[in-house]
C-alpha positions as CSV (number, residue, x, y, z in Angstrom):
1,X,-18.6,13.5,27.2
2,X,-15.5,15.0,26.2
3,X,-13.5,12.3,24.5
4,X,-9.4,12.2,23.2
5,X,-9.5,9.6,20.5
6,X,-5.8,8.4,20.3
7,X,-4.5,6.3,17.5
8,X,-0.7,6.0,16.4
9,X,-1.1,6.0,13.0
10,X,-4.7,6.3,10.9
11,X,-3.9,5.1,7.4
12,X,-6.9,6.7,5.4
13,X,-7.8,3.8,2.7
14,X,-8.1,0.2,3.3
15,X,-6.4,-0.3,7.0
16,X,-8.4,-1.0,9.9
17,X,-7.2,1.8,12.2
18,X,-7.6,4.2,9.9
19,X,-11.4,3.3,9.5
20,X,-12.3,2.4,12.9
21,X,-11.0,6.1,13.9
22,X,-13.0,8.0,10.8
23,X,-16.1,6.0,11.4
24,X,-16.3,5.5,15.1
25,X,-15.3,8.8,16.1
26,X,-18.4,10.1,13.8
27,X,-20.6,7.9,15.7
28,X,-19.8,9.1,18.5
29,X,-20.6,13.0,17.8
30,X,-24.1,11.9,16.5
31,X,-24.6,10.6,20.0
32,X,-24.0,14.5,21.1
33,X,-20.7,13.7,22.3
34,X,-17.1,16.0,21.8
35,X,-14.1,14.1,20.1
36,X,-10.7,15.0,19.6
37,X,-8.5,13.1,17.5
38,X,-4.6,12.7,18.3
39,X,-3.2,11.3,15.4
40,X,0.4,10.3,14.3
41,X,1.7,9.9,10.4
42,X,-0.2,9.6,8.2
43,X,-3.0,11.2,9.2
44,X,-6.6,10.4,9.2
45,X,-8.9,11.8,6.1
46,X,-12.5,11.9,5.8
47,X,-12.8,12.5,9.5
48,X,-16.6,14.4,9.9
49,X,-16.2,18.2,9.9
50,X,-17.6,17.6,13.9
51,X,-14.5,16.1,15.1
52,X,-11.5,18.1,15.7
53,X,-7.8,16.9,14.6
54,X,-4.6,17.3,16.6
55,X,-1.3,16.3,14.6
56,X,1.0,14.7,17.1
57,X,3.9,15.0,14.5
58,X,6.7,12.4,14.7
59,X,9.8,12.2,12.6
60,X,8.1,9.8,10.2
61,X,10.6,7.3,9.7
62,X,8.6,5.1,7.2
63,X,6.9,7.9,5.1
64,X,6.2,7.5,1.4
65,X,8.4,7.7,-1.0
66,X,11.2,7.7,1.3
67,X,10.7,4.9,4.2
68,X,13.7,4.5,6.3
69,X,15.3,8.1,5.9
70,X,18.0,9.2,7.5
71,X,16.8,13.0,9.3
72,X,18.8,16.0,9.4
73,X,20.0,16.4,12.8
74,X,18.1,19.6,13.0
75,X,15.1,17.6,13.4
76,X,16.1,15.5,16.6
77,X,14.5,17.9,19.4
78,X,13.8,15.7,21.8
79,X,15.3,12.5,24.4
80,X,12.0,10.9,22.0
81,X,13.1,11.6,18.9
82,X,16.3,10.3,19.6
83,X,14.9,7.1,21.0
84,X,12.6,6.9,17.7
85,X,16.1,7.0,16.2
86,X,17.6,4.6,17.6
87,X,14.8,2.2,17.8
88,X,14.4,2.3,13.9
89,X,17.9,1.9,13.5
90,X,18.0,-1.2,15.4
91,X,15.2,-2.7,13.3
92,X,12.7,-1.7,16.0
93,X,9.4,-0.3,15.5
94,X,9.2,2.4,17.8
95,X,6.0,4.3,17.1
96,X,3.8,3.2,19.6
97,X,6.0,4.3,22.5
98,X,6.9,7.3,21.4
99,X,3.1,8.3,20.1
100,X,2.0,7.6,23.6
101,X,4.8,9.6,25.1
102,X,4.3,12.8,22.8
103,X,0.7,12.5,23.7
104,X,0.8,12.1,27.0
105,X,2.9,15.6,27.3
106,X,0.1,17.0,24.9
107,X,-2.5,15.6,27.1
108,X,-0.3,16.8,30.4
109,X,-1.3,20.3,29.3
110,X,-4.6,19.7,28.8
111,X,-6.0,17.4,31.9
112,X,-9.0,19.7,32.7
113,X,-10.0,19.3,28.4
114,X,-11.4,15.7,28.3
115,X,-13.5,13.2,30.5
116,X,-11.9,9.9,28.6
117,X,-9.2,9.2,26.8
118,X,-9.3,5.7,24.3
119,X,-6.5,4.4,22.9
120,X,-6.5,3.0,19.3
121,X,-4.0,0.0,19.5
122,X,-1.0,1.8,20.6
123,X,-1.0,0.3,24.0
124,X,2.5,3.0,24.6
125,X,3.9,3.4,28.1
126,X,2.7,7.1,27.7
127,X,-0.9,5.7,28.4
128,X,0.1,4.9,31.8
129,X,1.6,8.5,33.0
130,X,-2.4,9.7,31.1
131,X,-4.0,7.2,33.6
132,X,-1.8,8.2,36.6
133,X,-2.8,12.3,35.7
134,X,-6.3,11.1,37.0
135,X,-7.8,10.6,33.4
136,X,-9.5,7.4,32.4
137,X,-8.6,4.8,29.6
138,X,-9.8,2.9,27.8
139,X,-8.0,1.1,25.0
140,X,-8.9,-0.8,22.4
141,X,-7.0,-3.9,20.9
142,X,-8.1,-5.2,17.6
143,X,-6.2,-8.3,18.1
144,X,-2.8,-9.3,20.0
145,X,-0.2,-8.6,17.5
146,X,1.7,-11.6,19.0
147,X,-0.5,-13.5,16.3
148,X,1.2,-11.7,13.6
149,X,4.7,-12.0,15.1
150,X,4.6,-16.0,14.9
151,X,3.2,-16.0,11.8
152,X,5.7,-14.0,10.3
153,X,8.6,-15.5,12.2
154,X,7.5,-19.1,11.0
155,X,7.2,-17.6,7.1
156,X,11.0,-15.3,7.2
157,X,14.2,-17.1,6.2
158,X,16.1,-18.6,9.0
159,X,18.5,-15.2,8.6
160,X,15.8,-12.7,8.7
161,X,14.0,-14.6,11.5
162,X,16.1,-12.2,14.1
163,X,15.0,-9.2,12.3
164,X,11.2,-10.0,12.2
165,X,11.5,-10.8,15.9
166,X,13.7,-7.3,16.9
167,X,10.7,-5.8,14.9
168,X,8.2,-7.4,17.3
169,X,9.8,-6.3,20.4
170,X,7.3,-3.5,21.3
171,X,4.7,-6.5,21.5
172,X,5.9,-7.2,24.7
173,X,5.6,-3.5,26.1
174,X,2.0,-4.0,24.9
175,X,1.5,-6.6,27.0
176,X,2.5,-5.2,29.9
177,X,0.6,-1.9,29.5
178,X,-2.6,-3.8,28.5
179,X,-2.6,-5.5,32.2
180,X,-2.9,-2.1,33.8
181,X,-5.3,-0.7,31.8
182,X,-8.5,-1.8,33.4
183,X,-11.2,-1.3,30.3
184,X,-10.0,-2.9,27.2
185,X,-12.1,-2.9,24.4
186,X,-11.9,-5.8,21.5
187,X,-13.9,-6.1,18.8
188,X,-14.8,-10.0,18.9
189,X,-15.0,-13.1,21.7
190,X,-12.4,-14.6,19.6
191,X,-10.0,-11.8,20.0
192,X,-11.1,-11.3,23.8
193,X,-9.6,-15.1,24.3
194,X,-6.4,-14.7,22.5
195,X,-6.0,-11.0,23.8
196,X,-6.8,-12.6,27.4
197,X,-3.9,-15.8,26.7
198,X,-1.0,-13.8,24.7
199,X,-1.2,-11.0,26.8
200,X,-2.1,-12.4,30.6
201,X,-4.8,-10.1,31.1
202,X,-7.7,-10.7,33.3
203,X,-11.1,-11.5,30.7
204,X,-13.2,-9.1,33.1
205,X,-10.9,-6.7,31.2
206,X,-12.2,-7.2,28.1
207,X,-15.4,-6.1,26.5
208,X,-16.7,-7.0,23.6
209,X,-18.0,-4.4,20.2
210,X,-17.9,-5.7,17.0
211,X,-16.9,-3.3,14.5
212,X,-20.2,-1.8,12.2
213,X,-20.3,-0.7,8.4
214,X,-21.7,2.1,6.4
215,X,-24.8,-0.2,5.0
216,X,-25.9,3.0,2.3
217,X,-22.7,3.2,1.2
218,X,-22.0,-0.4,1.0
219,X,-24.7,-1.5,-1.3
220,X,-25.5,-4.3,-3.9
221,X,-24.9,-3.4,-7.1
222,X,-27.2,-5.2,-10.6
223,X,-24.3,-4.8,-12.3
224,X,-21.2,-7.4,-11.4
225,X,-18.7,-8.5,-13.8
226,X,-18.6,-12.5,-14.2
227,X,-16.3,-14.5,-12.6
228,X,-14.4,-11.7,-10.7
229,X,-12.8,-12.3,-7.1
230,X,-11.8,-9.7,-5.4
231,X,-9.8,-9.8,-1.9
232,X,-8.8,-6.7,0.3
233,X,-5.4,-7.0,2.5
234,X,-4.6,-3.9,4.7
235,X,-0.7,-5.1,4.5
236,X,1.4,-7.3,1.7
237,X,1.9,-10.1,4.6
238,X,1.7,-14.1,5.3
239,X,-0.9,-13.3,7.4
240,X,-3.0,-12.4,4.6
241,X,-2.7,-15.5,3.2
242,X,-3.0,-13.8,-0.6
243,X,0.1,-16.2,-1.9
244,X,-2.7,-19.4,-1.3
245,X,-5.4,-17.4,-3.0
246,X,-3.0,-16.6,-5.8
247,X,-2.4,-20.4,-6.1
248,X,-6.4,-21.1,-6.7
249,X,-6.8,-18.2,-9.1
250,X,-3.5,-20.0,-11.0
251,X,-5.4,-23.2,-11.5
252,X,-9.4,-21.9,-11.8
253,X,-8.4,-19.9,-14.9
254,X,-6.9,-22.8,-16.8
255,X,-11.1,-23.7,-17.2
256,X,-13.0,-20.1,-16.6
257,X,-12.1,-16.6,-17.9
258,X,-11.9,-15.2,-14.6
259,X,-9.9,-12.4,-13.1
260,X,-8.8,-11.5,-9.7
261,X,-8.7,-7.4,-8.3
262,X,-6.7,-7.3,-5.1
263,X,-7.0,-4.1,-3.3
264,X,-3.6,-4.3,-1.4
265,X,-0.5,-1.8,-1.4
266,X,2.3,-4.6,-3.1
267,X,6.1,-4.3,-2.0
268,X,7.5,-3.6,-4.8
269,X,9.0,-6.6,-6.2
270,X,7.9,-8.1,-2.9
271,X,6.8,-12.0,-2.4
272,X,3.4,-11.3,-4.2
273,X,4.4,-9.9,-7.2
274,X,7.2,-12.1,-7.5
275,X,4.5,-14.8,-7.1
276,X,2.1,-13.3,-9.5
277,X,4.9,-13.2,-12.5
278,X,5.7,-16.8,-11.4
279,X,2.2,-18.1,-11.7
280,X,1.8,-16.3,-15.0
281,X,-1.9,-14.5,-13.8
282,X,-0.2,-10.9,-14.3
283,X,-2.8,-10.8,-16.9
284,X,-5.7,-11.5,-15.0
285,X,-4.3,-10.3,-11.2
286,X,-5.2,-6.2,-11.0
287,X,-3.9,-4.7,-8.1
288,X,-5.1,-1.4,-6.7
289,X,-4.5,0.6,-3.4
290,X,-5.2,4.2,-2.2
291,X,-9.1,3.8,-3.1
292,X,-11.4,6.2,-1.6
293,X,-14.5,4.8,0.0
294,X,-17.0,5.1,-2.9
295,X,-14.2,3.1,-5.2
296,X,-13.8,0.6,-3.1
297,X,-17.4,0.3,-2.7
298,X,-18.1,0.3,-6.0
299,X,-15.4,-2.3,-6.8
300,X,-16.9,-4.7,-3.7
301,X,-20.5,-4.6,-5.5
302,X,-18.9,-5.0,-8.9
303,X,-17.4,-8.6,-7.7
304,X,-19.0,-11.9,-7.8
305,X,-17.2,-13.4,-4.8
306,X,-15.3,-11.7,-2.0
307,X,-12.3,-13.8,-0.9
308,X,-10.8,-13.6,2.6
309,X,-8.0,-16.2,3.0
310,X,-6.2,-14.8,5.8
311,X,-4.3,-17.1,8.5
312,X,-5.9,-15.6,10.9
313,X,-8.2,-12.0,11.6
314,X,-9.2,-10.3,14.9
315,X,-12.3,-9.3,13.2
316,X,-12.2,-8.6,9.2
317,X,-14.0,-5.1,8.3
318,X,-13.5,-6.5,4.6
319,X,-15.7,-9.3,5.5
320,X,-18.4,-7.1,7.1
321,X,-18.4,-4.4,4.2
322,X,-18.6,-7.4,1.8
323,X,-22.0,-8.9,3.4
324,X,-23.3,-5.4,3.2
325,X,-22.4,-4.9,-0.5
326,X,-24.3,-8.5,-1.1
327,X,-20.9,-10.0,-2.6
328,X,-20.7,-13.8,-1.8
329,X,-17.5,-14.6,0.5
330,X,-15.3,-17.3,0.7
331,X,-13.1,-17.1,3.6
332,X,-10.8,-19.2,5.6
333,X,-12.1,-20.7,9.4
334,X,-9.3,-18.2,11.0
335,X,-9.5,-16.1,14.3
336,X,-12.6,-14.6,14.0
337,X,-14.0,-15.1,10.5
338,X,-16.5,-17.5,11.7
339,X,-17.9,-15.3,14.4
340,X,-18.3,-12.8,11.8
341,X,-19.4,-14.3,8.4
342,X,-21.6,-16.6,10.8
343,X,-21.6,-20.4,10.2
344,X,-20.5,-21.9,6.7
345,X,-22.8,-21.5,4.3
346,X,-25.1,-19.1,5.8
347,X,-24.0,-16.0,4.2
348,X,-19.8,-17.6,3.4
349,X,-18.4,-20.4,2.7
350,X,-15.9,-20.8,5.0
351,X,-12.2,-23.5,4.2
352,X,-9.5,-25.1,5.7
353,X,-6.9,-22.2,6.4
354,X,-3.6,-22.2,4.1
355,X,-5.6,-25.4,1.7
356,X,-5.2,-24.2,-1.8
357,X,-7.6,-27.6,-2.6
358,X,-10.0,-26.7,-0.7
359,X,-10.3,-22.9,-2.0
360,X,-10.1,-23.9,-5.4
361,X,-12.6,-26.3,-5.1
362,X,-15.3,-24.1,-3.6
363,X,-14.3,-21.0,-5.1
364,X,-14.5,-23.1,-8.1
365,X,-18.1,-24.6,-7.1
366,X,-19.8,-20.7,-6.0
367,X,-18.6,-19.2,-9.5
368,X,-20.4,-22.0,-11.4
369,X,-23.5,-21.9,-9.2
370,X,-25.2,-18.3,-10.1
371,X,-28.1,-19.0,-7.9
372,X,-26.2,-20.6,-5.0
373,X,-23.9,-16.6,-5.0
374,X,-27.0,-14.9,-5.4
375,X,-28.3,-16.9,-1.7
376,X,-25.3,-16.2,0.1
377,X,-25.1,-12.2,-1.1
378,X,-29.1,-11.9,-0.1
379,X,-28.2,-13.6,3.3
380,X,-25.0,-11.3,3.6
381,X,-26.6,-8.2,3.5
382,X,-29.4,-9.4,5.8
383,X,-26.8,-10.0,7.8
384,X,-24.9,-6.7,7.2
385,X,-27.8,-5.0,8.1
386,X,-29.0,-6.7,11.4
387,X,-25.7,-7.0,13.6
388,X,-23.5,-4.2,12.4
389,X,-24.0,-0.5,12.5
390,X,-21.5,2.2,13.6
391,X,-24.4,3.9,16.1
392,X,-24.4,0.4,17.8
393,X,-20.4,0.2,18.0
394,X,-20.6,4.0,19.5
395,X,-23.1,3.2,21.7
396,X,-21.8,0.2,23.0
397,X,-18.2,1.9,23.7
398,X,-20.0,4.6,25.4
399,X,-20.8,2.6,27.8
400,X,-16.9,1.2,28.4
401,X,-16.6,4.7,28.7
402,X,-19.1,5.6,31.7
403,X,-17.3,2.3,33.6
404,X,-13.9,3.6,33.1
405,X,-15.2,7.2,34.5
406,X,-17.1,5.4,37.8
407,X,-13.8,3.4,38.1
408,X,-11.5,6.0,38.7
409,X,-14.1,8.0,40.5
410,X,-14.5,5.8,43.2
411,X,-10.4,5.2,43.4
């Protein structure tokens, strides 16, 4: 098949979109199949040498080292890049519309070039005018972002809660484009509920492929460094739930020589660094972000305990690429943690979401108990190796693919 991968924005290191593009689009050209990736800022890297790029340029309102510029006028061209504008400047997020409205003029052009077109999470009101053109679609929604929104409603300050909500808006044009979009792909049956209650849509929709890892590059390693926790968040967000974790490193290393590495790109003077300083760790609390897949690798092995204390997680590719690097995890019973660590104590140990006691106490338990980390890693990878793979995840969409093509054929 011909296939146009769409995805808004494909952060390289350490965010899911990003990852899920790189690694699903290669699995789909070792089935034999032709991709195309349409990508908006920033772009993906690493993508195989198989798979062709398309830049779908935007103005790139929240670029680094500059977020939240002010463009010359030269650059507005476009009624879209005025409406990206505007939507910014109202403390909207606009980049999924207008992604899916640039795209769907690129694809316009190019009907008669593809035999599916699969949305990455933009869920833009562009994918409807690609799905009236004739061309199937298939979309795939990690998790409803309506999660996110009341989580981070509930955690802003009473005046910021109008901002965080503004922000959210495009959730709802999301919703609506999702119920007209007859293949939806989600990546577990947890998601697949909440995607089916937030959003209204009909469960038949919805079809289930759980996300895979790179097992040879994910590997155990003989060599990890006692008492280090490490703990991956793609965004500096409550939903992460670091500022708990940060509480149970603050009281394990009164009693242990420990040290926490927390791959996560910081706001600068944000909540979490603010909470670091306050908790006095800054010694012991290493932040890093921007790692290429070998480092963070590397830095997964080198761990003796993966921590995952997010609120709540539509899947967790942190999680998987843990169990495949044999690194213990400790992570909360949130979303879909459960479906994918499997049941506490098998290959995790799974806690009470937001319970600093709780997380202290076990993570407290698993770093004094060599043989007990040394089960759960063996049992991880086992794990790691028997239910995730990338060839299974492009397999498996595949076949979404084939129904969204004998859908519209018999229209």
């Amino acid at each position: 098949m011909r296939i146009a991968l769409l995805s808004y924005r494909s952060k390289t290191h350490c965010g899911g979109q990003g990852v899920y593009v790189r690694h699903l689009s290669r699995g789909l050209v070792e089935l034999g199949h032709d991709v195309e990736v349409f990508s908006g800022q920033p772009y993906p890297g690493g993508l195989d040498p198989r798979v062709r790029l398309t830049k779908v340029p935007s103005l790139d309102l929240y670029r680094e080292p500059d977020p939240f510029r002010i463009p010359r006028p030269s650059e507005i061209k476009t009624t879209i890049d005025l409406q990206e504008l505007l939507t910014t400047w109202t403390a909207g997020f606009p980049e999924p519309k207008t992604f899916s409205l640039r795209v769907a003029r690129l694809l316009a052009e190019r009907r008669d070039d593809f035999d599916v077109v699969h949305d990455n999470q933009c869920l833009g009101t562009g994918l409807l005018t690609i799905a009236a053109s004739g061309l199937p679609v298939v979309a795939t929604v990690h998790h409803p972002i309506t999660r996110d929104r009341v989580l981070d409603v509930a955690a802003a300050t009473w005046w910021r809660k109008p901002l965080v909500r503004r922000w959210y808006a495009f959730a709802e044009m999301q919703k609506e484009v999702a119920r007209q979009i007859p293949e939806l792909v989600t990546v577990s049956s947890t998601s697949a509920a909440d995607i089916a209650e937030d959003f209204a849509v009909d469960p038949s929709q919805l079809h289930v492929v759980p996300l895979g890892v790179d097992t040879q590059l994910f590997g155990p390693s003989e060599h990890r460094v006692r008492n280090r926790i490490i703990a991956i968040a793609s965004a500096d967000v409550p939903l992460k739930g670091v500022s708990h974790l940060l509480h149970a490193v603050a009281r394990l290393r009164v009693e242990r020589d420990l040290e926490l590495q927390l791959v996560a790109k910081l706001e600068p003077n944000g909540p979490t660094e603010k909470l670091i300083a306050e908790l006095g760790i800054s010694d012991i609390v290493h932040s890093s972000s921007g790692l290429s897949d070998t480092e963070l690798a590397e830095l997964l092995a080198s761990a003796d305990v993966a921590c995952i204390p997010s609120l709540y997680e539509g899947f967790s590719l942190p999680a998987v690429e843990a169990m495949a690097s044999g690194t213990p995890i400790v992570a909360s019973r949130a979303g879909a943690l459960p479906e994918v660590v499997g049941a506490d104590g098998e290959c995790a140990r799974l806690v009470t979401p937001a319970d600093v006691d709780e997380l202290t106490a076990v993570l407290g338990e698993l770093l004094d108990s060599p043989r007990e980390l040394r089960r759960l890693g063996e049992a991880g990878r086992r794990r790691a190796l028997e239910v995730f793979s990338w060839e299974s995840v492009a397999a498996q969409t595949v076949a979404v693919y084939e129904r969204a093509r004998k859908r519209v054929a018999t229209c």
